[in-house]
N, CA, C and O atoms as a GROMACS GRO file, in nm:
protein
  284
    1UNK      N    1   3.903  27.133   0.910
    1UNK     CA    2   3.878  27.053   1.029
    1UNK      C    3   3.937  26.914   1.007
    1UNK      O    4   3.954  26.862   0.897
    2UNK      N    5   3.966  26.864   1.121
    2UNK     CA    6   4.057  26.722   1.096
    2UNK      C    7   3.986  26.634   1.227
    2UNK      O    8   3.927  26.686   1.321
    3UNK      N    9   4.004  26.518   1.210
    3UNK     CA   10   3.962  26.404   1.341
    3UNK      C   11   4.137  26.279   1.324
    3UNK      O   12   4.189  26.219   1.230
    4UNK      N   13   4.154  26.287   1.404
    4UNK     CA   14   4.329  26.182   1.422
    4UNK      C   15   4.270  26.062   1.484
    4UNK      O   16   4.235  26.058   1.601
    5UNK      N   17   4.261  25.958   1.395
    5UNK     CA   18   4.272  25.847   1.418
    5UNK      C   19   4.350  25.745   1.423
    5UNK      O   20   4.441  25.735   1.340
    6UNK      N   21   4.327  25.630   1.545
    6UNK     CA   22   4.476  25.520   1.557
    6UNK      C   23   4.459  25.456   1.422
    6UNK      O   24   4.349  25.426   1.376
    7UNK      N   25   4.592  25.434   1.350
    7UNK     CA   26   4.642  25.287   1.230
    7UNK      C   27   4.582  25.224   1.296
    7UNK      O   28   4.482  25.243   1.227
    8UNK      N   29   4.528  25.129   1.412
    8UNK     CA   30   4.517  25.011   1.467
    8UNK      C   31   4.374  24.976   1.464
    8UNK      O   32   4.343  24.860   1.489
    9UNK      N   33   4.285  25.061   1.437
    9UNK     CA   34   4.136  25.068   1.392
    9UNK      C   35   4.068  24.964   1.343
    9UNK      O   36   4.138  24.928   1.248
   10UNK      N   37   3.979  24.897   1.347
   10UNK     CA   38   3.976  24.769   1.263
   10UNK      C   39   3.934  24.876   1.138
   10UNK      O   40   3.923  24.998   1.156
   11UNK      N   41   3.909  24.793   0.981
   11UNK     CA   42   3.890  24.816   0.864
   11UNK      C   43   3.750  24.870   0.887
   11UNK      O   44   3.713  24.979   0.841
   12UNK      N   45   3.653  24.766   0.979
   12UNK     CA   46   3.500  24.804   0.971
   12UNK      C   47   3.475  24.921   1.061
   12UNK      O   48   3.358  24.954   1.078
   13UNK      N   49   3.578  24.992   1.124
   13UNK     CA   50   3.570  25.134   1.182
   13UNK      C   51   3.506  25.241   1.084
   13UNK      O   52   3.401  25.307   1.086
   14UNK      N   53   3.640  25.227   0.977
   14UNK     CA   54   3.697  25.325   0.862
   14UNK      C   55   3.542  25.280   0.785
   14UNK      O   56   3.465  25.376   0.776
   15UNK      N   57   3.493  25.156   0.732
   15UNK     CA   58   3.390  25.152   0.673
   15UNK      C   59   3.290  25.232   0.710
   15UNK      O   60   3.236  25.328   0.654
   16UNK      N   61   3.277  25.189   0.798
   16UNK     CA   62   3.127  25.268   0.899
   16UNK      C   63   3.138  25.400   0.878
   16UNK      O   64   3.042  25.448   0.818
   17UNK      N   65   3.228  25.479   0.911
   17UNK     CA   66   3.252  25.645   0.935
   17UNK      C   67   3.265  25.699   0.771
   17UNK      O   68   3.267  25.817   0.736
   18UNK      N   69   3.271  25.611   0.708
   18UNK     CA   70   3.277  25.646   0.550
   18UNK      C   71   3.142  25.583   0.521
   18UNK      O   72   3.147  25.517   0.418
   19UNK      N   73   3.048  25.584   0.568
   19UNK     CA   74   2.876  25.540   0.526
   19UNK      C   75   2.820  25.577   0.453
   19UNK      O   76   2.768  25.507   0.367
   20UNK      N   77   2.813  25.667   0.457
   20UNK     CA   78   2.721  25.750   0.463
   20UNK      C   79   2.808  25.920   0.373
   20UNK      O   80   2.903  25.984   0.418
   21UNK      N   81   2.732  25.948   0.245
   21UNK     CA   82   2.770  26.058   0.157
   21UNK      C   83   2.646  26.175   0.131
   21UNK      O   84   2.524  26.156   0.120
   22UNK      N   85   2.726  26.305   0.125
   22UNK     CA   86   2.649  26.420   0.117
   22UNK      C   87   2.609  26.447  -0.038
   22UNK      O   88   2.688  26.463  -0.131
   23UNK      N   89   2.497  26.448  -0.043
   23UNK     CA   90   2.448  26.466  -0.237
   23UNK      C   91   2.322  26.587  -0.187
   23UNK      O   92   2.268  26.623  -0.082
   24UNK      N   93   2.319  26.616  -0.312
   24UNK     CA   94   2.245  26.729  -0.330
   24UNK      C   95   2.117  26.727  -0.383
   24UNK      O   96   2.125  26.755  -0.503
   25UNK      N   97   1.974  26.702  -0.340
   25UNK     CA   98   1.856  26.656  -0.391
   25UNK      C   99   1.776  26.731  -0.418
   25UNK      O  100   1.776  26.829  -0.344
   26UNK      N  101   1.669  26.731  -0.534
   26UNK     CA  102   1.586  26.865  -0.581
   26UNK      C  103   1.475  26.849  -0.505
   26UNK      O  104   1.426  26.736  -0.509
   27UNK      N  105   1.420  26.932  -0.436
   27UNK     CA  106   1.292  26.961  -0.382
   27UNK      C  107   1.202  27.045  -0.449
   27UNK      O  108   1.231  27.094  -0.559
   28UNK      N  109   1.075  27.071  -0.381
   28UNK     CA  110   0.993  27.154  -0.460
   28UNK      C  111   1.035  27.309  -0.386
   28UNK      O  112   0.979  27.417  -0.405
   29UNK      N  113   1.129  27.284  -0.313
   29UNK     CA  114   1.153  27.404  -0.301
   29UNK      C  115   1.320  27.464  -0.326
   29UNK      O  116   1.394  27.533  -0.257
   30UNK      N  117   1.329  27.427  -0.404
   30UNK     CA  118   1.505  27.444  -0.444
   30UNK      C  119   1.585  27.321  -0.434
   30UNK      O  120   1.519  27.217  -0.440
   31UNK      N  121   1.709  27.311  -0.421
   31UNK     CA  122   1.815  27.234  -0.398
   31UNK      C  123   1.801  27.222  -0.250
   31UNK      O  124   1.740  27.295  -0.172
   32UNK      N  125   1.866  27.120  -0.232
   32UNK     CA  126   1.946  27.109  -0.069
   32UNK      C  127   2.009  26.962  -0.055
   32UNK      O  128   1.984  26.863  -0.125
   33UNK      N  129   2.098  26.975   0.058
   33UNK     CA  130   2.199  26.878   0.070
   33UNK      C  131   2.149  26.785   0.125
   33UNK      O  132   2.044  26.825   0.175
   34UNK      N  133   2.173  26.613   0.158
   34UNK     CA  134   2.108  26.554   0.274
   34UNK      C  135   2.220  26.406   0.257
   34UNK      O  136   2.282  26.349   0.168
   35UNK      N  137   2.196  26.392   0.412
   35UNK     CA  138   2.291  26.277   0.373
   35UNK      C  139   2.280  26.098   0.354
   35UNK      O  140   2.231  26.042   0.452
   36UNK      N  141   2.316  26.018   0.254
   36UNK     CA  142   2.244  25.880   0.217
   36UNK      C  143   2.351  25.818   0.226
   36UNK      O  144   2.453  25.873   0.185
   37UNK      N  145   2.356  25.683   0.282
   37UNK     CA  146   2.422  25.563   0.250
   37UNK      C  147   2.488  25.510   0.140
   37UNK      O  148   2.407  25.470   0.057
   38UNK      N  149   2.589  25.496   0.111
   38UNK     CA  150   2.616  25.450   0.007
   38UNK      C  151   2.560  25.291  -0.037
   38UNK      O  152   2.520  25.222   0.057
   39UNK      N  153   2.557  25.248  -0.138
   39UNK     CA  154   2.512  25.136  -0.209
   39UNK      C  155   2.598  25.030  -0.126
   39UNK      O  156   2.719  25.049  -0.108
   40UNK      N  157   2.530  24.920  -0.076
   40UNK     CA  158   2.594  24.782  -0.011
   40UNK      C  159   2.665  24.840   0.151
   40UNK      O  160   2.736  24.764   0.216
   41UNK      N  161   2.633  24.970   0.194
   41UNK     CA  162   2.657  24.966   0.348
   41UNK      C  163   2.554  24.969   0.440
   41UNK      O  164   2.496  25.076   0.455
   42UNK      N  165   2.521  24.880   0.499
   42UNK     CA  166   2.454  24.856   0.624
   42UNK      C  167   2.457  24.904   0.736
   42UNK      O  168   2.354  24.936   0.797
   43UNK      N  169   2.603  24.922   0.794
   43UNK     CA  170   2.637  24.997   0.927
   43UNK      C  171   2.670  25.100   0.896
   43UNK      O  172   2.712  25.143   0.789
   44UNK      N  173   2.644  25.168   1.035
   44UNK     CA  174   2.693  25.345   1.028
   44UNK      C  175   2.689  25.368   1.170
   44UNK      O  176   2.688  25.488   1.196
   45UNK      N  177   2.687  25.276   1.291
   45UNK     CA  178   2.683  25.316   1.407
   45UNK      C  179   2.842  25.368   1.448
   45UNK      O  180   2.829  25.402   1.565
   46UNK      N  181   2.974  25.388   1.412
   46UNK     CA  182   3.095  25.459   1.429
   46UNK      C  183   3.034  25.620   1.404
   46UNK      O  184   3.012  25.711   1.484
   47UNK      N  185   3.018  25.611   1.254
   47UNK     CA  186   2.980  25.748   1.238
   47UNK      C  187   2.872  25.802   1.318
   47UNK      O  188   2.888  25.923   1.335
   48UNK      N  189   2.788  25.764   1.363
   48UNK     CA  190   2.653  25.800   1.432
   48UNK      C  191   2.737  25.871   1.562
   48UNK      O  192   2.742  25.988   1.600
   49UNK      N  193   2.792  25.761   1.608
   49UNK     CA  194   2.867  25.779   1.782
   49UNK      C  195   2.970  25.930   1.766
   49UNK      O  196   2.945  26.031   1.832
   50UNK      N  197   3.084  25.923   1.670
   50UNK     CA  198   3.128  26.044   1.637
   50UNK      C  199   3.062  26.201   1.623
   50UNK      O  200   3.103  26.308   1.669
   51UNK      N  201   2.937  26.167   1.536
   51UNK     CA  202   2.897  26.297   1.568
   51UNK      C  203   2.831  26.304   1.706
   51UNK      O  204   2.840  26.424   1.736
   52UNK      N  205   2.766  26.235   1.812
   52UNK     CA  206   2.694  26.255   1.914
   52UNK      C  207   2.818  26.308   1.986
   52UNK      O  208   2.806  26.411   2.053
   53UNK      N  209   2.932  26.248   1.978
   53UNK     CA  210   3.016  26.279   2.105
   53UNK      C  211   3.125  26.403   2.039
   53UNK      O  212   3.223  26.444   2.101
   54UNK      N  213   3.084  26.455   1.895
   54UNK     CA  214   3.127  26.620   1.884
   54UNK      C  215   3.054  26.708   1.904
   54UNK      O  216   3.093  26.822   1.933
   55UNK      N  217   2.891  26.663   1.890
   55UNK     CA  218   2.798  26.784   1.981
   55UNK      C  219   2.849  26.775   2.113
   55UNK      O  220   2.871  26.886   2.161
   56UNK      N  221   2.878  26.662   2.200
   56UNK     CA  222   2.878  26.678   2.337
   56UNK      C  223   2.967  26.761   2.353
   56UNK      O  224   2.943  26.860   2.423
   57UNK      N  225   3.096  26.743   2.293
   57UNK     CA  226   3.198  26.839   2.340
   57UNK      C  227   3.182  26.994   2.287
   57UNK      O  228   3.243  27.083   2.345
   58UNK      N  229   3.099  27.020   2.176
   58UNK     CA  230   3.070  27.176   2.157
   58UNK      C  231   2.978  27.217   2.265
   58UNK      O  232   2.989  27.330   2.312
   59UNK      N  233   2.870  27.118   2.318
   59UNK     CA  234   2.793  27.136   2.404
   59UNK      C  235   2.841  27.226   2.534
   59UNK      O  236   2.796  27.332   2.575
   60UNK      N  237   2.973  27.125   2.594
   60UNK     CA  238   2.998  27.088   2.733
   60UNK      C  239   3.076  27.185   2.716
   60UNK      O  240   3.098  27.245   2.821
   61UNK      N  241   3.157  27.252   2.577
   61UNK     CA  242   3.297  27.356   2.601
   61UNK      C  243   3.404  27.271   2.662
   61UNK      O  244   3.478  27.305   2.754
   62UNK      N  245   3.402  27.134   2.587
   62UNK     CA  246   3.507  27.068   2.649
   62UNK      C  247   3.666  27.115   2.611
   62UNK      O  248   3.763  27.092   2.683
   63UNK      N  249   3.670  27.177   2.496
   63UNK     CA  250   3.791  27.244   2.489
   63UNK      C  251   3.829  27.360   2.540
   63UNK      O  252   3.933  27.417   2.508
   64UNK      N  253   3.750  27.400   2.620
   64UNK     CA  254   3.744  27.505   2.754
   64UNK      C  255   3.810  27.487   2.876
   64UNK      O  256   3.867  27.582   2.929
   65UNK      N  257   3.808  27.362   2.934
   65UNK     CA  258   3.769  27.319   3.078
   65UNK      C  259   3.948  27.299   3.083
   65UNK      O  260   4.029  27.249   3.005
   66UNK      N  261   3.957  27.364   3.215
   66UNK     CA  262   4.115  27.356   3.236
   66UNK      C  263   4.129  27.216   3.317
   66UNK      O  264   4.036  27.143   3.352
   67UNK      N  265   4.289  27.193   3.341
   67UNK     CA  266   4.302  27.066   3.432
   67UNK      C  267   4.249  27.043   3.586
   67UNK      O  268   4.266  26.938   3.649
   68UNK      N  269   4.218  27.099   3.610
   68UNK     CA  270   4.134  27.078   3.755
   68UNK      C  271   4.005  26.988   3.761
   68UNK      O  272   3.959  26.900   3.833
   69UNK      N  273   3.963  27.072   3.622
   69UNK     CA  274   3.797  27.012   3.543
   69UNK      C  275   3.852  26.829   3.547
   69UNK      O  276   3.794  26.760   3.632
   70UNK      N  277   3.946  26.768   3.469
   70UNK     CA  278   3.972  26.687   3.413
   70UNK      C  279   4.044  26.625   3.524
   70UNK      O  280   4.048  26.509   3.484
   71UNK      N  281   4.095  26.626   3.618
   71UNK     CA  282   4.106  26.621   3.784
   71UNK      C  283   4.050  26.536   3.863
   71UNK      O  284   4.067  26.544   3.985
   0.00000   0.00000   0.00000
């Protein structure tokens, strides 16, 4: 899977959407994945917005909808 982003992005885009890392934590009931902030990042509202608006489009079947839809 890929996401194409503009060069023209500010830097604190790329920060934000890089926030946040997947580690693997022991529970009392096995392993499992979850995802934490890295050390010294504060923001994460890019990344937050990205995933809301890739549920919307799995939601909506926006890669479905022919040009009429978009019309």
């Amino acid at each position: 899977r890929m996401v194409h982003l503009s060069a023209d992005l500010e830097p604190e885009f790329f920060a934000q959407m890089t926030a946040e890392v997947r580690v693997q934590k022991k529970t009392a009931r096995g392993n499992r994945f979850v995802w934490v902030k890295r050390k010294g990042q504060a923001r994460n509202e890019q990344f937050d917005m990205a995933v809301y608006v890739l549920w919307l489009v799995e939601k909506l079947r926006i890669g479905t909808w022919r040009q009429r839809l978009w019309d």
